[in-house]
BAMIDO-921060 format. One record per residue (C-alpha): x, y, z. Coordinates in pm, whole numbers, plus 32768, in hexadecimal, padded with zeros to 4 digits. Example, Ala and Ser with C-alpha at 12.3 -4.5 7.8 and 13.67 -1.06 7.14 Angstrom:
{X=84CE&Y=7E3E&Z=830C}
{X=8557&Y=7F96&Z=82CA}
//
This chain:
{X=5F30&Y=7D96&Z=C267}
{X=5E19&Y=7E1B&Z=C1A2}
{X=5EF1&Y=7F32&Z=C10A}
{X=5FBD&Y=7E17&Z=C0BF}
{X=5EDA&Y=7D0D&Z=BFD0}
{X=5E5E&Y=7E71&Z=BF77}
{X=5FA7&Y=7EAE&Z=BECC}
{X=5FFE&Y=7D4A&Z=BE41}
{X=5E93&Y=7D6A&Z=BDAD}
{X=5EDD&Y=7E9B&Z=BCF6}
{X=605C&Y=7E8E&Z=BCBE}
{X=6077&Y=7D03&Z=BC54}
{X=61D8&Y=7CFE&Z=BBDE}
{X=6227&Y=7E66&Z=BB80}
{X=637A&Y=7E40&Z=BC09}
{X=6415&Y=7CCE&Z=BC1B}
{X=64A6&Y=7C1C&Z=BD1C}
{X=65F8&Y=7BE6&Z=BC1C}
{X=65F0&Y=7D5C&Z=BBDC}
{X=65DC&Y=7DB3&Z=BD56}
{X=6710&Y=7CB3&Z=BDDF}
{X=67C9&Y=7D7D&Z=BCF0}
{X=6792&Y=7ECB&Z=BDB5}
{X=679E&Y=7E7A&Z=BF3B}
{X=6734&Y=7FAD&Z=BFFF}
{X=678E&Y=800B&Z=C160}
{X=667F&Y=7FDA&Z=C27B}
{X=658D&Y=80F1&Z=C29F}
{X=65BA&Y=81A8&Z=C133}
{X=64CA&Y=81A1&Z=C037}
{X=64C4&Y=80EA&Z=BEFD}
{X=63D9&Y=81E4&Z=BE40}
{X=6496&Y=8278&Z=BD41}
{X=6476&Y=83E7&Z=BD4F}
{X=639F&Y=843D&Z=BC20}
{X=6291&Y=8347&Z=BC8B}
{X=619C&Y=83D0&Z=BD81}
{X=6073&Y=82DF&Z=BD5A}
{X=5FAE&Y=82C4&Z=BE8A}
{X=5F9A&Y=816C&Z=BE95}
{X=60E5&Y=8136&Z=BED6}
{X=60FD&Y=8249&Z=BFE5}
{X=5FFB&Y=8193&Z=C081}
{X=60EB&Y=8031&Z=C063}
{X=6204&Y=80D9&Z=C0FA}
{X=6146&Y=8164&Z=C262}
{X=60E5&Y=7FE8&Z=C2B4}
{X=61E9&Y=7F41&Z=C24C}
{X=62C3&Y=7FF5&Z=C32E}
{X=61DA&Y=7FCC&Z=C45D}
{X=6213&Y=7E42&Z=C409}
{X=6381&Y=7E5C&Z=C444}
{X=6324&Y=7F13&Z=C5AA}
{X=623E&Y=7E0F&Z=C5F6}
{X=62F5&Y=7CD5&Z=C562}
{X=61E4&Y=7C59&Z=C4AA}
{X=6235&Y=7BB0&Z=C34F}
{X=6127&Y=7BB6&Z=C227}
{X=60E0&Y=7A4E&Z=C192}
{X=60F4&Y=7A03&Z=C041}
{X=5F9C&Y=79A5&Z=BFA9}
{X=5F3A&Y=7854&Z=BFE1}
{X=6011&Y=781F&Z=C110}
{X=5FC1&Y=77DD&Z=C27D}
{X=5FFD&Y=78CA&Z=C389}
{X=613D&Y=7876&Z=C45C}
{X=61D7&Y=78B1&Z=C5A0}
{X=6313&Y=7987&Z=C56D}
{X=6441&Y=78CE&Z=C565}
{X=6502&Y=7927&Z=C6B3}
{X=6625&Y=79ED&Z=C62F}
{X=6513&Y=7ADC&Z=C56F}
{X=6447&Y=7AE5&Z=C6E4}
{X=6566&Y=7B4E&Z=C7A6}
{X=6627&Y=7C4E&Z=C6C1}
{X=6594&Y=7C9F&Z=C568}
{X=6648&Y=7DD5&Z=C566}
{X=679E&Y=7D49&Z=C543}
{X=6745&Y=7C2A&Z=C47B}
{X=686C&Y=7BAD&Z=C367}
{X=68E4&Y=7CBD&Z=C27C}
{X=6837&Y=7BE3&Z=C110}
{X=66EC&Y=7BA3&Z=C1F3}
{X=66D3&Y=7CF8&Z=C28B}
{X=670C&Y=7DC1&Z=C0DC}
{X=65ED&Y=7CAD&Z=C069}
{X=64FD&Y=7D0A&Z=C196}
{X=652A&Y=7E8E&Z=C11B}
{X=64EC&Y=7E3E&Z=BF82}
{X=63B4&Y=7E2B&Z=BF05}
{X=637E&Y=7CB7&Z=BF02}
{X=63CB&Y=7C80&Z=C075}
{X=62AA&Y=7BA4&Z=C06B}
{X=6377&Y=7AB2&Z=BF82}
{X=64C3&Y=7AED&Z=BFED}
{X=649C&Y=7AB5&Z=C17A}
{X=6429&Y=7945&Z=C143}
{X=6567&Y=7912&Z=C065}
{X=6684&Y=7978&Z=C16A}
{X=659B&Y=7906&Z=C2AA}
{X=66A6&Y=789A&Z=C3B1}
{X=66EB&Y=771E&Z=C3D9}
{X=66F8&Y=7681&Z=C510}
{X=67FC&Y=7587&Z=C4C5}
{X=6960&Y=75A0&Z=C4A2}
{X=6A63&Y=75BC&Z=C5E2}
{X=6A2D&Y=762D&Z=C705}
{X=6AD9&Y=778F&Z=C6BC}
{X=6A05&Y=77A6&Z=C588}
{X=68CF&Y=776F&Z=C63E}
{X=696E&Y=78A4&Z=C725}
{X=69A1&Y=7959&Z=C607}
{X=6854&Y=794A&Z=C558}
{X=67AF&Y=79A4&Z=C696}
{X=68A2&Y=7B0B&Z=C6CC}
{X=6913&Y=7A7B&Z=C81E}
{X=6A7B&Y=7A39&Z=C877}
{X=6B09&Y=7908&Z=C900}
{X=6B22&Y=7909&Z=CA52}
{X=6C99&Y=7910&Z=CAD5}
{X=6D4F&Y=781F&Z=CBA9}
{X=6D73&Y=7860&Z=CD33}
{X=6ED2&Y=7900&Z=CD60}
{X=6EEA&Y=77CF&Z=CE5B}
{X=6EC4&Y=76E1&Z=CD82}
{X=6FC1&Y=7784&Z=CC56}
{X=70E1&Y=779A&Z=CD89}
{X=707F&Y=7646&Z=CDD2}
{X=7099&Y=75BE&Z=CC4F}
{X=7207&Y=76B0&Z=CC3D}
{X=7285&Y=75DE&Z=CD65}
{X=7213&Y=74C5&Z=CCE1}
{X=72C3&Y=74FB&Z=CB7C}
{X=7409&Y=7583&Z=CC05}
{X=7400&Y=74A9&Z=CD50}
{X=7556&Y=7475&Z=CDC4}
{X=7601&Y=756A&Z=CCD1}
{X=756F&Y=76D8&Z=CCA8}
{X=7466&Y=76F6&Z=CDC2}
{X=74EA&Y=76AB&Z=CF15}
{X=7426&Y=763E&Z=D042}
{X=73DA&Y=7709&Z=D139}
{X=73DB&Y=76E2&Z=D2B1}
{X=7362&Y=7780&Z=D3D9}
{X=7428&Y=7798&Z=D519}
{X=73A9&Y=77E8&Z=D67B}
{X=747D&Y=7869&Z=D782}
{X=744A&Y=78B9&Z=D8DC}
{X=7504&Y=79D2&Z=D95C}
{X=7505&Y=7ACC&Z=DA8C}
{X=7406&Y=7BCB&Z=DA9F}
{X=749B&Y=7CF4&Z=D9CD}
{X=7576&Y=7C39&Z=D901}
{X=749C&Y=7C06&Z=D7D6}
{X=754C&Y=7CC3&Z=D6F2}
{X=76A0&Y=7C61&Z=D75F}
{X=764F&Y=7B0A&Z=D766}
{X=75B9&Y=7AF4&Z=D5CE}
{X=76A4&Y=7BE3&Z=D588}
{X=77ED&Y=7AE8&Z=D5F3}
{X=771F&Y=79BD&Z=D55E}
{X=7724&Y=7A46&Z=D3FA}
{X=7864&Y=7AB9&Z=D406}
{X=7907&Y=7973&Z=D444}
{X=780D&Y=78DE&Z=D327}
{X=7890&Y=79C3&Z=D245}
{X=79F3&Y=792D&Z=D28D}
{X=796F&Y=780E&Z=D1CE}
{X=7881&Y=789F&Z=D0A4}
{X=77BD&Y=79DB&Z=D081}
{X=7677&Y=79F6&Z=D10F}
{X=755A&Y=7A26&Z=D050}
{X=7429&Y=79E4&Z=D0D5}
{X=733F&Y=7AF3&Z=D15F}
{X=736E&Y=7B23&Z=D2D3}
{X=7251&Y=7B05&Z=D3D9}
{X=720D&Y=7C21&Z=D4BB}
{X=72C1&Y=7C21&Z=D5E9}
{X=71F0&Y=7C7F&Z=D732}
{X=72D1&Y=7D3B&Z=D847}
{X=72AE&Y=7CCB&Z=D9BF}
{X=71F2&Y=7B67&Z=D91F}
{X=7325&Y=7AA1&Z=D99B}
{X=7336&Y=79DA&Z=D852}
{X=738F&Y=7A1A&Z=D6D1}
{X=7368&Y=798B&Z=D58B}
{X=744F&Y=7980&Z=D482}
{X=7424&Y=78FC&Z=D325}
{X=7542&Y=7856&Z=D255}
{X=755E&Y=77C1&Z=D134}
{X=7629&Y=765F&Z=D152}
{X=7727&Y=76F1&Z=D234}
{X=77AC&Y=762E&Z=D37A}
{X=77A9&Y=76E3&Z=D4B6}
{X=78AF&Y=76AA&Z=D5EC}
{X=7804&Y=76A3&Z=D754}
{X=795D&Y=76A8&Z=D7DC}
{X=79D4&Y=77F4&Z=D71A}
{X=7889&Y=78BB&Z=D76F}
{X=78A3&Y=798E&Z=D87E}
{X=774B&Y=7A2D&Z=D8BD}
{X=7688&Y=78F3&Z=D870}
{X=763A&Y=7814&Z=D99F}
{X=7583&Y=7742&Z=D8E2}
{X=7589&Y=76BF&Z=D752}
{X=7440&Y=760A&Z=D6D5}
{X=73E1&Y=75BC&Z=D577}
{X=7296&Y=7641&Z=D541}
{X=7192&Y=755C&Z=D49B}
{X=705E&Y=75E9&Z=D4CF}
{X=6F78&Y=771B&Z=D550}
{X=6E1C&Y=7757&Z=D5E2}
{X=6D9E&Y=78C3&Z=D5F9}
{X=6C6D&Y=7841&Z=D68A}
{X=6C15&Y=7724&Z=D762}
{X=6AAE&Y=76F9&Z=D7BB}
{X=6A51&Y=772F&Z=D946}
{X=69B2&Y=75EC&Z=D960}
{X=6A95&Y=7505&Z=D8CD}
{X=6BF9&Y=7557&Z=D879}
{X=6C69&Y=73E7&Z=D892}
{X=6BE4&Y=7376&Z=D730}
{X=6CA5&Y=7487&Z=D640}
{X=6DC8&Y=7441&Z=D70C}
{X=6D8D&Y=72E9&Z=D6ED}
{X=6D5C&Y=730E&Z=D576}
{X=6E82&Y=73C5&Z=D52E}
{X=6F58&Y=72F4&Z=D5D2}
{X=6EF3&Y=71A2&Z=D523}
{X=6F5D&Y=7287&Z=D3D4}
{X=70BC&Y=7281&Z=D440}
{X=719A&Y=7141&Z=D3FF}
{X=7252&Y=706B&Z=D4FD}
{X=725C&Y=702F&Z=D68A}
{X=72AC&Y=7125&Z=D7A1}
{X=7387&Y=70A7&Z=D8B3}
{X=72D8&Y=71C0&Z=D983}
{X=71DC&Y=72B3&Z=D9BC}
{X=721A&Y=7411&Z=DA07}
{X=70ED&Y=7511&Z=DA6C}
{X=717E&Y=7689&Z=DA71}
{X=7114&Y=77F5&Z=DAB9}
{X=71FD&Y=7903&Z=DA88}
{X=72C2&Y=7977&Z=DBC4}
{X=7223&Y=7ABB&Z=DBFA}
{X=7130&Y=7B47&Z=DD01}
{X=6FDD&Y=7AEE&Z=DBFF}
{X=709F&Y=7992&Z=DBBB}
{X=70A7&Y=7950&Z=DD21}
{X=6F10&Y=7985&Z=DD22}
{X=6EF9&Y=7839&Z=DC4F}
{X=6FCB&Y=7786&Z=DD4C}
{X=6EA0&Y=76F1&Z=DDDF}
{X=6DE6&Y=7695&Z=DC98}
{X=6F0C&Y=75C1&Z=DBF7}
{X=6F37&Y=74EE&Z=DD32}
{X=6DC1&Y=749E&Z=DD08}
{X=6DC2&Y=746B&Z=DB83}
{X=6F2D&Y=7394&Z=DB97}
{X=6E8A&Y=721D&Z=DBE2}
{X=6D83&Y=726D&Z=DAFC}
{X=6E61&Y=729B&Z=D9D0}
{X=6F78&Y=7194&Z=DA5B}
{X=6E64&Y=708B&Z=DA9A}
{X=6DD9&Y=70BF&Z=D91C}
{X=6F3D&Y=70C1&Z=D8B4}
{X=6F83&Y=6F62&Z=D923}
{X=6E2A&Y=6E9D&Z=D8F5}
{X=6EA9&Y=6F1F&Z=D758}
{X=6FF2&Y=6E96&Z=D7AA}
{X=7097&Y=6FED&Z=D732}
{X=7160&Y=7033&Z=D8B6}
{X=7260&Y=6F4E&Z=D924}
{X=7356&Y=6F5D&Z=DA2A}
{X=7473&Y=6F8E&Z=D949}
{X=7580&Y=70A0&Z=D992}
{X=763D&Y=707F&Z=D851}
{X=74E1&Y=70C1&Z=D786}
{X=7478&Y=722D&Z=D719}
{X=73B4&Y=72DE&Z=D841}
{X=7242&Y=736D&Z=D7F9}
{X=7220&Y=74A2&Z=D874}
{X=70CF&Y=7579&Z=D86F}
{X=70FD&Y=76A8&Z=D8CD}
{X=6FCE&Y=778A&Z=D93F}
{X=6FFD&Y=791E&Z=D902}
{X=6E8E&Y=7935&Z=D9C5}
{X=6D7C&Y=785A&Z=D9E1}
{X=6CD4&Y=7893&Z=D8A2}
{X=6E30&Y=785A&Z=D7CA}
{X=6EFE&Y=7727&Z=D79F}
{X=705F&Y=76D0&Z=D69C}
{X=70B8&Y=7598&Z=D692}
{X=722C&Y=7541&Z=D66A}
{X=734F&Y=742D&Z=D6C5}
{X=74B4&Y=744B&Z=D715}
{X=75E7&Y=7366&Z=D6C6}
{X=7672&Y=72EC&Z=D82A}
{X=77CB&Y=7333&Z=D7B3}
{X=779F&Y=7489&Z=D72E}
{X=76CF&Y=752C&Z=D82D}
{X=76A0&Y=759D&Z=D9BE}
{X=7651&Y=7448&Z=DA9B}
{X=758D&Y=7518&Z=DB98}
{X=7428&Y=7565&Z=DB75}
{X=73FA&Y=76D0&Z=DAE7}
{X=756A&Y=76DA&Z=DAB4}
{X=759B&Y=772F&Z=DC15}
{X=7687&Y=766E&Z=DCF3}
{X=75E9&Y=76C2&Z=DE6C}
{X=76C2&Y=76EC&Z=DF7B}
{X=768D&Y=76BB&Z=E0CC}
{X=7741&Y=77E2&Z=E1E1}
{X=782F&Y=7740&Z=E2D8}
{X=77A0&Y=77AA&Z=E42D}
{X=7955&Y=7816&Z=E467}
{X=7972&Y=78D6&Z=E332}
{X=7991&Y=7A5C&Z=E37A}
{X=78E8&Y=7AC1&Z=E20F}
{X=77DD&Y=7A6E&Z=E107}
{X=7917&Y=7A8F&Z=E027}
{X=797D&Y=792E&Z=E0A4}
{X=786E&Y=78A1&Z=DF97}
{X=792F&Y=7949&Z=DE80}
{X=7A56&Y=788C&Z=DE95}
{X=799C&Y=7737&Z=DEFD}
{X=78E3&Y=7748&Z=DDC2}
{X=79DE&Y=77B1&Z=DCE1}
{X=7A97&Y=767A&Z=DD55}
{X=7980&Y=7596&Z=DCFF}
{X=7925&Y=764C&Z=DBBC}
{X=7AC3&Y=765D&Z=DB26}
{X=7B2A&Y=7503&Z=DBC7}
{X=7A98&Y=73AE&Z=DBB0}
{X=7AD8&Y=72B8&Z=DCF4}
{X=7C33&Y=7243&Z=DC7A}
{X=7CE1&Y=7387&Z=DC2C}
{X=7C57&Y=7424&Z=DD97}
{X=7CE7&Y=7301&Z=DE22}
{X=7E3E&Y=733B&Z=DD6A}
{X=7E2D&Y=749D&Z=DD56}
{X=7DAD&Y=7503&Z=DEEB}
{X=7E84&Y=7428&Z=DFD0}
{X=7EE4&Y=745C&Z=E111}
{X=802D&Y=74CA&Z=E15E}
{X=8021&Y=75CF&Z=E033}
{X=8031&Y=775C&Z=E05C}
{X=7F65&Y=7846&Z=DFE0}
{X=7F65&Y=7A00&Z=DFB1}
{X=7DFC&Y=7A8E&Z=DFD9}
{X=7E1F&Y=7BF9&Z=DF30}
{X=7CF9&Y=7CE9&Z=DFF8}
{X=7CF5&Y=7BC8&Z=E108}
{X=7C05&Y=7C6E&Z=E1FF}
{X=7B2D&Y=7C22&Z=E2D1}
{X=7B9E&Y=7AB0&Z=E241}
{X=7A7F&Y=7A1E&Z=E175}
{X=7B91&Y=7984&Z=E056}
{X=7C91&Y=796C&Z=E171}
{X=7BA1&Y=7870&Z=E20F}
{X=7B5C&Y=777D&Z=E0F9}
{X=7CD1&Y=7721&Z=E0DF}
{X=7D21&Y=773C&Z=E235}
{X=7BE6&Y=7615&Z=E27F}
{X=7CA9&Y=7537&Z=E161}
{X=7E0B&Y=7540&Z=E24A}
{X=7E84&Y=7658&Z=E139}
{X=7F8C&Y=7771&Z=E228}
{X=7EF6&Y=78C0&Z=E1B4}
{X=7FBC&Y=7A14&Z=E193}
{X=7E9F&Y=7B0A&Z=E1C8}
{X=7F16&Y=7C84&Z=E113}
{X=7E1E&Y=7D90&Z=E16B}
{X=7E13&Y=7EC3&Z=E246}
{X=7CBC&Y=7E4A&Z=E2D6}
{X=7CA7&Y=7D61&Z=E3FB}
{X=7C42&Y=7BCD&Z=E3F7}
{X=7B0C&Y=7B74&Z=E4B6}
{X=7AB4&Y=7A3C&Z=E55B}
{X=7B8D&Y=7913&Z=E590}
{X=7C47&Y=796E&Z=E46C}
{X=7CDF&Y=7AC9&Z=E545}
{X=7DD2&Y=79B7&Z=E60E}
{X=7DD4&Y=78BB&Z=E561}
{X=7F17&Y=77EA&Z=E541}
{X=7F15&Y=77A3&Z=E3D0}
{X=7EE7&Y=7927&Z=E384}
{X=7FE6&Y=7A2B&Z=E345}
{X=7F3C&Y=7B7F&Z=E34B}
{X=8004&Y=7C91&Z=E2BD}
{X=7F8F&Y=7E02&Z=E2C4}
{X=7FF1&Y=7E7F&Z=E15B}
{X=7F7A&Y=7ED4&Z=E018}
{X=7F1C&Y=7DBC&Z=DF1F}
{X=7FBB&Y=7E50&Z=DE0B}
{X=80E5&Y=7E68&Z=DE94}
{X=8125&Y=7D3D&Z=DF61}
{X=8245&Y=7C46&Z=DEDA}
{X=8278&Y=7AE5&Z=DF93}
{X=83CA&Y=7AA7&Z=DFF7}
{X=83AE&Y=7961&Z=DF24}
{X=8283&Y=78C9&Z=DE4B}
{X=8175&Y=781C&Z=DECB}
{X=8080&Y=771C&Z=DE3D}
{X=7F46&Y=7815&Z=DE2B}
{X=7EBE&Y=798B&Z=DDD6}
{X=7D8F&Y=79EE&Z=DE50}
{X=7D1F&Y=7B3E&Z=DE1D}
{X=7BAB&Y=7C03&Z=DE7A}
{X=7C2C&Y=7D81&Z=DE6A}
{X=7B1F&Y=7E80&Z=DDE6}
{X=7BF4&Y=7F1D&Z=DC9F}
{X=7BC3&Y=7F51&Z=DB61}
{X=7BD8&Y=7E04&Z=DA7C}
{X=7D35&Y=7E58&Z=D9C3}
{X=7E0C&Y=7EBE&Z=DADE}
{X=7D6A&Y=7D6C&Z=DB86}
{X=7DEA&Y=7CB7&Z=DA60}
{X=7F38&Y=7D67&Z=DA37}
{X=7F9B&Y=7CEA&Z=DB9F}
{X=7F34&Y=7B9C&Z=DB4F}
{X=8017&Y=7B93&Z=DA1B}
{X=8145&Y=7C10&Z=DADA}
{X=8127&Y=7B04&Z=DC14}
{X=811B&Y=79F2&Z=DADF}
{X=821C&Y=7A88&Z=DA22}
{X=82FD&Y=7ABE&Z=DB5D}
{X=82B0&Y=7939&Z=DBB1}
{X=821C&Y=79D0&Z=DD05}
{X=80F3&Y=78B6&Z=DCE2}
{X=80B5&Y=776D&Z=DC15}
{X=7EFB&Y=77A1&Z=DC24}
{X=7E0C&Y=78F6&Z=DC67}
{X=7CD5&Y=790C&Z=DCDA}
{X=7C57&Y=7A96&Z=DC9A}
{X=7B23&Y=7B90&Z=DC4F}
{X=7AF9&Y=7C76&Z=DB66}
{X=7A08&Y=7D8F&Z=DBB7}
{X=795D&Y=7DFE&Z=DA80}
{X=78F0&Y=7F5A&Z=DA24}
{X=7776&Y=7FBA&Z=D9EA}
{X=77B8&Y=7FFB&Z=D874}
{X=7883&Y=7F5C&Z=D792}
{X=7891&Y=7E19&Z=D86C}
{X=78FF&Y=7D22&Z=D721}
{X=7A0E&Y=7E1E&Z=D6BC}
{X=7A95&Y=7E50&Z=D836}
{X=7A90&Y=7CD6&Z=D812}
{X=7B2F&Y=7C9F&Z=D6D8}
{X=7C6C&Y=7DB5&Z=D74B}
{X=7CAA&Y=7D05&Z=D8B8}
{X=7CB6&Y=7BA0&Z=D82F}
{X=7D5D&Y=7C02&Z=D6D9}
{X=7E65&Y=7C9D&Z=D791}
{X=7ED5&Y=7B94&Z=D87C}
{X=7E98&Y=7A84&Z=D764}
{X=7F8B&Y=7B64&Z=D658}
{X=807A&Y=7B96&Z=D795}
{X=80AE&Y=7A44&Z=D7FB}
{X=80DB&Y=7A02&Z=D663}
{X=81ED&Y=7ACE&Z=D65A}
{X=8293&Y=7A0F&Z=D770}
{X=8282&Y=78C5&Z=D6D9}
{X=8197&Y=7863&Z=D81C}
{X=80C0&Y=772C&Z=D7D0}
{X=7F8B&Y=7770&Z=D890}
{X=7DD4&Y=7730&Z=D8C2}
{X=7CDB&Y=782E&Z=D8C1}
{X=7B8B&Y=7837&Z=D936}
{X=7A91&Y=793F&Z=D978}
{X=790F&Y=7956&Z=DA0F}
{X=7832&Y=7A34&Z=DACA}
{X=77B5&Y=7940&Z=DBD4}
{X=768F&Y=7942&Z=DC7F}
{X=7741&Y=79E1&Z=DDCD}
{X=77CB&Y=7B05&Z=DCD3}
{X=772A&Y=7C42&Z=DCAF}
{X=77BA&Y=7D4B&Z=DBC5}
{X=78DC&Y=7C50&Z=DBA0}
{X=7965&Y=7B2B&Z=DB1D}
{X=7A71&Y=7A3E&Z=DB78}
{X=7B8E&Y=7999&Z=DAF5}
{X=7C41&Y=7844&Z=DB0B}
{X=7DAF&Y=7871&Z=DA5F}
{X=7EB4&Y=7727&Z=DA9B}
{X=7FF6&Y=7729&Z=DA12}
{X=8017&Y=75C4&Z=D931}
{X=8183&Y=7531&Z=D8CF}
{X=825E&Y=7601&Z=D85B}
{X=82AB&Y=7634&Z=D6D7}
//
């Protein structure tokens, strides 16, 4: 600073402040024309550099000594292009207070003077303000969808759900990770409508609401609580789930204990009535430390807790194999059409009949039986007098006239199942099948896809007017099983 008065003492007005705007220099060169090698202005140049280091401004004379204006504090070096040539000339002094930075002006300008940029939007809150703009045209809304399924079937079961979504628009939302052996996935659609009935892998079909990754130890009630009073309307009933697997069976014990707590909370806020027709809540716990939150439309989803319809063995029945066929009659038939559809006095063929476990369930609703298989009945059902038990292959039995019912359990691949379906409905052998497919451990949609696509394009071709319905029920293993009717004719 010395160096400084020193030179405006000895230099006053040499070169002018007009005659110096007219020549900006860069920062850091020298103004010195070369000829002139006066010491006193080699001195000037040494401090006056070590000012713009430092950040210090010289005062003119007579003025007061000021706190830097912030813009200057923070980054003198990149200062505005006019205000950064005047600090280099040789009346900085002068110049500087001239283009000083203002503090008013917009927001943005303020931003500007001070070399910082403006701080961006969250990306959540731009989606949110796109949705917003093109809400009902350009953005769509997404959904979530949870699904319970059979340990296994993960894949197969998001897998079939996006494909019949697809039937209506693309999909286009981001999938969620699916997690094999959870016994549960989670699909994400945008706007699309989903079928319960036309799903095969999915025992269950909940629209997902809400998630917790995290409920506290001490107190999972209250962000339970709290997410429910988010979401709008009644529930005619309350659902508490785990998924049906040997670490879901663990929390058995837990949900029993946290069910009144939730259902008595529920009801003091008048949220759970006893309303069949209303949308069920369903909170469904992956472990204890996770929770999502979702509801299902009465008419469009499973009316069994979990999506599994329990049966119950008959102390007479010979096989396990008996609760395949009682709960694919309670899953594919509502009270009135089992009443219409399973009287007594009708016949039946059970394809594969031994040791009787199918044989059995129509035989205990007055329905006379022909049993085809080279294996032997057990039980009651070995003389009984409504059973016909013929040693002979499945495949190529053919009644001596057509009976009411098909029922088939034989262990063979998927398409020659469904190619001797098609033939006894095309050869009028039977008016309604009940059969299993046993699926393959790769491939299982495409198996699927071949078997059924084959008997539906068969009885097509015949002008046969029919109802198809497919599931993997919770008595199937590496199967599923099938409900076909014939309707009226064309």
């Amino acid at each position: 600073m010395r160096a400084m008065r020193t030179i405006k003492k000895t230099n006053p007005g040499n070169v002018s402040a007009k005659d110096d705007a007219a020549k900006p220099r860069r920062s850091g060169v020298k103004t010195t024309p070369k000829t002139d090698r006066s010491p006193a202005k080699t001195v000037a140049e040494k401090p006056r550099r070590a000012a713009d280091k430092t950040t210090a401004k010289p005062q003119p004379r007579g003025g007061s000594a000021k706190t830097p204006a912030r813009g200057e504090a923070l980054k003198p070096r990149h200062a505005a292009p006019k205000a950064q040539s005047k600090h280099n000339s040789r009346g900085a002094a002068v110049e500087t207070q001239a283009v000083k930075p203002r503090r008013v002006g917009t927001k943005l300008t303020r931003l500007l003077s001070l070399n910082v940029a403006p701080a961006k939007p969250a990306a959540s809150a731009q989606v949110s303000r796109e949705k917003s703009r093109h809400a009902g045209t350009e953005t769509p809304t997404l959904t979530q969808w949870l699904l319970y399924c059979r340990s296994g079937f993960e894949q197969d079961c998001a897998q079939e759900t996006l494909r019949q979504a697809r039937k209506h628009k693309p999909v286009i939302a981001e999938q969620p990770d699916i997690i094999n052996n959870s016994g549960y996935a989670v699909v994400a659609l945008n706007e699309q409508a989903l079928s319960f009935r036309e799903l095969i892998f999915a025992r269950q079909l909940i629209r997902l609401h809400h998630s917790i990754a995290a409920l506290p130890d001490r107190d999972r009630l209250t962000p339970i609580l709290n997410a429910i009073t988010a979401l709008p309307g009644n529930f005619g009933a309350l659902w508490l789930e785990v998924p049906d697997t040997n670490d879901g069976k663990t929390l058995s014990a837990f949900v029993r204990r946290f069910q009144p707590l939730l259902e008595t909370a529920l009801r003091e806020q008048g949220r759970l009535l006893d309303d069949i027709k209303s949308a069920r809540l369903h909170i469904f716990f992956p472990d204890k430390a996770s929770v999502l939150i979702g509801s299902s439309d009465p008419y469009n989803s499973s009316p069994a807790l979990m999506g599994i319809a329990r049966q119950s063995i008959p102390a007479e029945a010979p096989s396990r194999s008996t609760l395949k066929l009682a709960e694919a009659i309670e899953t594919f038939m509502d009270k009135s059409e089992q009443t219409r559809l399973l009287r007594s006095g009708m016949t039946a063929v059970d394809l594969g009949a031994a040791p009787g476990g199918w044989t059995w369930q129509m035989v205990s609703r007055g329905i006379r039986v022909t049993a085809v298989d080279n294996g032997p009945m057990k039980g009651v059902l070995a003389k009984h007098p409504l059973v016909e038990h013929l040693k002979q292959d499945g495949f190529k039995y053919a009644p001596r006239k057509a009976v009411d019912w098909l029922i088939c359990d034989m262990v063979e691949k998927p398409a020659k199942v469904a190619e001797l379906i098609s033939a006894w409905f095309v050869a009028g052998w039977c008016k309604h099948a009940i059969f299993n497919l046993k699926l393959p451990m790769k491939q299982r949609v495409a198996a699927l896809d071949a078997a059924l696509g084959g008997i539906r394009t068969r009885l097509d071709e015949e002008g046969i007017s029919y109802k198809l319905q497919a599931k993997q029920l919770y008595h199937d293993r590496e199967e599923i099983t099938v409900f076909l009717t014939k309707t009226k004719n064309r």
